[in-house]
N, C-alpha and C positions, 0 to 999 in steps of 0.2 A: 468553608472547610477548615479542619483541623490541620495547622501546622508546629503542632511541640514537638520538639526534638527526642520523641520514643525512637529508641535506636532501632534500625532495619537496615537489611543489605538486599538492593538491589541487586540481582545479575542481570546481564544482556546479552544476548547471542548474536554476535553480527558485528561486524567493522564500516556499514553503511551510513548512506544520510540518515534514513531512519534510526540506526543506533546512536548516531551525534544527536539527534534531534530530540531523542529520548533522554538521554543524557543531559541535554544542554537542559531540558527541560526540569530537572530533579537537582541538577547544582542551584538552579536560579532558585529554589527553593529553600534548599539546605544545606548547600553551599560544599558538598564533598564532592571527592572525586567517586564517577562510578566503575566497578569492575563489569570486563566485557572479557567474552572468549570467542573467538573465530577461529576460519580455517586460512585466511589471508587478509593480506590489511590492506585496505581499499581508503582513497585520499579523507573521504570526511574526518576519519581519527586518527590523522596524521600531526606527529607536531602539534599534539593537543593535553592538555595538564587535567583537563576533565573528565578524561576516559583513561581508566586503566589497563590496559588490553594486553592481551595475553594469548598468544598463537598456536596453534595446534592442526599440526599437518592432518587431510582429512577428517576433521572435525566437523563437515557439513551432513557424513553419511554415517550410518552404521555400518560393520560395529563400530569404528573408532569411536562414534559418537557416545553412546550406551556406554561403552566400556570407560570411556572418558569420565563422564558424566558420574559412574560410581564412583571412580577416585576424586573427585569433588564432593561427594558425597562426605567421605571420611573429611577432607580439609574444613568443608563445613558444621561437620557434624554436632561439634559442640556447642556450635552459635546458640546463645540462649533466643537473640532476636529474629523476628521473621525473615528468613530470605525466599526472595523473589525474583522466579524463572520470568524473563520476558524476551519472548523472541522475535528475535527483526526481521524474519525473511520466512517467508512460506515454510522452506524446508525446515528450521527450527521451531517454526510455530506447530509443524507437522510432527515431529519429533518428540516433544515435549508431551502431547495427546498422545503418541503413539504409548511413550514412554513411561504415562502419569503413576501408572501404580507401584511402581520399581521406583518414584523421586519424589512421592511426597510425604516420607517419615523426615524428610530433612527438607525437603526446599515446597515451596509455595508454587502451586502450577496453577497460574487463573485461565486453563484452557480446556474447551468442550469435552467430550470423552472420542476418542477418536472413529467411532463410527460415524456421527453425527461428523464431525472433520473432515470422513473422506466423501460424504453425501452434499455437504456445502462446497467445498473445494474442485471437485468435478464439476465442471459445468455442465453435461449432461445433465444427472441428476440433481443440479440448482436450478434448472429449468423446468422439472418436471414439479417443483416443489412450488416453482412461482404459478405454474399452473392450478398448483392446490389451493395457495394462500391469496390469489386473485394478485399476481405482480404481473405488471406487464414488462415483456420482453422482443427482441426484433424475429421476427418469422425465420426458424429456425429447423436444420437439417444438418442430421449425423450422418456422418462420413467415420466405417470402420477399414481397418487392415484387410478384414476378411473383403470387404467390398474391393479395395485391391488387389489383394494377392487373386481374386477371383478371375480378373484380366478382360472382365466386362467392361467396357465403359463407364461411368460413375453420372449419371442424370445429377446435373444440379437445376432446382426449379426456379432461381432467381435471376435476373439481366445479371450485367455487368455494368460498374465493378458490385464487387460482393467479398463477403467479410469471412475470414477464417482462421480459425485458433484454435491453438490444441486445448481437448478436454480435459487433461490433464497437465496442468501448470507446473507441476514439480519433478513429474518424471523431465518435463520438454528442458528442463535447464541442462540436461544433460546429452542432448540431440545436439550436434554440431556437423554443421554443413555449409557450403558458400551460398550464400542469401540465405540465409536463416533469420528470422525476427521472430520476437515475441508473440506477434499478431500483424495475419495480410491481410492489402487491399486488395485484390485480385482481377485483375483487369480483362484478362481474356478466358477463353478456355486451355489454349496452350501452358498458360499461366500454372490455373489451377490442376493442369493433369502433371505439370512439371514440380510443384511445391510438393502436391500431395504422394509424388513415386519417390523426391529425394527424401522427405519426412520416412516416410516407412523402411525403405533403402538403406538409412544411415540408424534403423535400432527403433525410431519411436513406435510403442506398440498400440498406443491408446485411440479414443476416436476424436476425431473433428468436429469441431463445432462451423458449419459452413451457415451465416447468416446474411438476411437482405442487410444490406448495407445502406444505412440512415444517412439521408445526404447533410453536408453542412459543414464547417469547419471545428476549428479544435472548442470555440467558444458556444458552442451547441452542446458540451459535455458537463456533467455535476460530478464532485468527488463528495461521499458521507461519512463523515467519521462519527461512531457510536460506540460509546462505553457503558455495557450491561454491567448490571452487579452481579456478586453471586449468589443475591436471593430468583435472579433471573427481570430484573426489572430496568430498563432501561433510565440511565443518570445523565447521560449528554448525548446530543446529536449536534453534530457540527458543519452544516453543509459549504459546498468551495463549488465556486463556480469559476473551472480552468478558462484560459485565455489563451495560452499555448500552450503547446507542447516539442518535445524534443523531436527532432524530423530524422534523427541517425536508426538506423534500420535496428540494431538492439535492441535500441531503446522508447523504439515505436509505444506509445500509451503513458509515459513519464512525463506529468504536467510538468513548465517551466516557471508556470503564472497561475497564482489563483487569488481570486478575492471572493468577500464572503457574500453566503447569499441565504435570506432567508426564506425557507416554502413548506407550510406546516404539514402542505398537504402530501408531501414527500417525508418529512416524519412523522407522521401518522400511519403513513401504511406501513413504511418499513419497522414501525415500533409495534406496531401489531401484530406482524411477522415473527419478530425476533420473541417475542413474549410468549407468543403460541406456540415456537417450536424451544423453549427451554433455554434460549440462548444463553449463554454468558461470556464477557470478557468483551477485549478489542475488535473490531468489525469496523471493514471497509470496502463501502459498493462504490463502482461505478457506474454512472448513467448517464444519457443523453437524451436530448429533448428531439423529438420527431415531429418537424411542422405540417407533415401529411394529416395527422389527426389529434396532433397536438398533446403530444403525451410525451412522459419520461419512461425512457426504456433500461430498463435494467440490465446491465453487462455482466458483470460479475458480483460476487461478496469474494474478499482477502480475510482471510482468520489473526489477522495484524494487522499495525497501524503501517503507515505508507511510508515512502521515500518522501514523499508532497506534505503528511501530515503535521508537520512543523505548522502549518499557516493556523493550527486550530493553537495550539501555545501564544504562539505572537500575536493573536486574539483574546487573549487572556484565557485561557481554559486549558491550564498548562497538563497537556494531556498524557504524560509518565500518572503525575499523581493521582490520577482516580483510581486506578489498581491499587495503591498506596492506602489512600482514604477508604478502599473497601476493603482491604485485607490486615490492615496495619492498624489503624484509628478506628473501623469500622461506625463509620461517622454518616456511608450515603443512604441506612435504610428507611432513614425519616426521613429523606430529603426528598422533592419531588424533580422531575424531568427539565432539565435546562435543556430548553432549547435555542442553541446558540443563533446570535446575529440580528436581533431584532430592530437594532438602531446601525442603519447608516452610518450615523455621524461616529462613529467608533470603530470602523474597520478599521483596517491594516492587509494591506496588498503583500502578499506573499510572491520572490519571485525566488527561482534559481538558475536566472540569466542576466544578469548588468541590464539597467533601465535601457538603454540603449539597444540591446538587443529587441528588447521587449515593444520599445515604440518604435521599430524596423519591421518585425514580423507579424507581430499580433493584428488579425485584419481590425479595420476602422469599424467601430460601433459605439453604441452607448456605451458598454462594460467596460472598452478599452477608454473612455473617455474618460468615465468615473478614476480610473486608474490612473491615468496618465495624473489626473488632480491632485491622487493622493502620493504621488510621487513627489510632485512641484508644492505637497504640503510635507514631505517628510516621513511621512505615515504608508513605510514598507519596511521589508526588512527580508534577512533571506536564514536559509539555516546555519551556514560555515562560518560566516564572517560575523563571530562573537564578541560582545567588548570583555567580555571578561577572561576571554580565551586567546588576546591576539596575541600574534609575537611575528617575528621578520617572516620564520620558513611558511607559517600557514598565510603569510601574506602574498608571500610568492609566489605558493602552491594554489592560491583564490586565483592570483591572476593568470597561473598559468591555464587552468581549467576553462576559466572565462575565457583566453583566448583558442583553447578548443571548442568552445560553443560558437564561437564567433564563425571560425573555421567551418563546423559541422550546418549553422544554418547556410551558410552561404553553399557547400554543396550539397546538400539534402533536401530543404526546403521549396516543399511544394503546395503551396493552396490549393484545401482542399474543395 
């Protein structure tokens, strides 16, 4: 790939790992600081010299967002160089599509058109789609409000436990109740008639996605990271195969451990997917492997890179810059399809828990075995704790977090 120093400005929307990781990713390259704008500032880009962040009260919704985003507009306007919208979190990945044709006489938006955004980002309608394109997914049943408000009982056709998540990921950031998570396991019927009355109860309007729930622990799960270009042709696939994850009920589905894994036959399909339906830009699925019939089952597609996707950088496939190389250098349309992780002898273990944690909770298998190896060779690394980034507070602030995880496995953690 192309790295001359053609001037461009990066933007970031988000104060998360994901925005550090993005960051961390495009200094190592070119060595500046990057500008970010949020609505609150969250520890990754705390005490950090490589992100220049910049705060703005409700900046996650409209209008402030829209109306925000114009008077940036004007600050940028004169830039002769490309700038480049990249957003760290759903709601700004959502945003930026909703938003594209109002922001790109000035700023560069490498994201879908926002119909196509609201049909991948629903999980309903990503389901009906994997139905089209032959992806397999776990046996699945919508649960709407009206099926509530109706005061019929709600038939679910699955045993227990059984899995449920809202259809809608970015309205539900905005639901707040006690016991509320990201995504349940759902163990009784009590259970699921008690989640489903305080969700609707407390404002969420959307449907449920109620699925059979695939047995196995956190190391039965794949993360995909893919970068389309903007002729719609797919340039990298990066797959992680998680080892744990965070057991705190927010943050249910937040790997803490990945290392890499290569399986063509998982980018094959999903590249065939992406191509046929016009894709472009960042993209990331989650999946698990089903040893009933021995398949990978599809969870979701994210329209951004992850809080977890640092582990495809620290693999060498420093994943800010493909947007870069295709908007900037326009450098990937000869290039053909990397497909990441071919050689073993080349990982690097991605964790965002102290090894320690990680050889405590992660259950015993090959994968953790492999790992623990590459731990005892050197060969991990995590997103915060940067060499070119350290200084006392963000060392303090690493250990003080760590010793929240330490805290959070010891009461949360349950094998599954």
């Amino acid at each position: 790939m192309k790295n001359k120093q053609l001037d461009f400005t990066p933007v970031l929307l988000g104060s998360d790992f994901n925005a550090y990781g993005m960051a961390r990713s495009l200094y190592e390259i070119y060595g500046k600081p990057v500008k970010a704008f949020a609505q609150t500032q969250l520890a990754p880009t705390r005490f950090t010299k490589i992100v220049d962040l910049e705060l703005i009260p409700g900046f996650s919704e409209d209008p402030v967002w829209i109306d925000t985003m114009k008077q940036l507009k004007k600050r940028y306007a004169n830039h002769q160089e490309p700038v480049i919208l990249i957003g760290c979190g759903d709601g700004y990945a959502e945003l930026i599509a909703k938003h594209k044709a109002e922001l790109e006489d000035v700023f560069i938006c490498p994201y879908i058109d926002y119909d196509l955004l609201k049909k991948l980002n629903d999980k309903e309608n990503f389901y009906k789609m994997c139905d089209q394109y032959d992806l397999p997914y776990p046996k699945t049943r919508i649960i709407s409000k009206a099926m509530y408000a109706s005061g019929e009982p709600i038939e679910q056709p699955f045993g227990y436990p059984v899995a449920l998540k809202p259809a809608n990921s970015v309205e539900w950031l905005d639901i707040h109740f006690e016991g509320r998570k990201k995504a349940f396991i759902i163990k009784s019927e009590a259970e699921f008639r008690e989640i489903v009355a305080k969700s609707y109860d407390n404002g969420y309007t959307s449907d449920f996605i109620l699925q059979d729930f695939i047995p196995g622990d956190d190391s039965n799960m794949r993360t995909l990271n893919v970068y389309v270009d903007k002729n719609h042709q797919v340039k990298l696939m990066c797959l992680g195969h998680p080892l744990l994850e965070d057991p705190a009920p927010a943050a249910i589905g937040n790997y803490v451990a990945i290392i890499p894994e290569f399986n063509q036959e998982i980018y094959n399909k999903v590249q065939a997917f992406l191509e046929k339906i016009n894709f472009h830009g960042y993209a990331n699925f989650d999946l698990k492997f089903d040893h009933r019939d021995n398949s990978y089952k599809l969870f979701e597609i994210n329209l951004r890179t992850g809080r977890s996707s640092f582990f495809v950088t620290l693999n060498g496939h420093h994943l800010a810059d493909w947007v870069i190389q295709d908007y900037v250098f326009d450098s990937l349309k000869d290039q053909s399809t990397l497909y990441a992780n071919k050689d073993p002898r080349q990982y690097f273990l991605w964790l965002g828990v102290t090894p320690k944690i990680f050889e405590k909770y992660a259950k015993d298998n090959a994968a953790k075995k492999q790992a623990m190896e590459m731990i005892n060779e050197g060969r991990y690394g995590d997103t915060f704790w940067y060499a070119k980034d350290k200084n006392i507070k963000r060392f303090a602030l690493y250990k003080w977090m760590m010793h929240n995880y330490a805290k959070s496995f010891k009461t949360y953690f349950v094998e599954k």
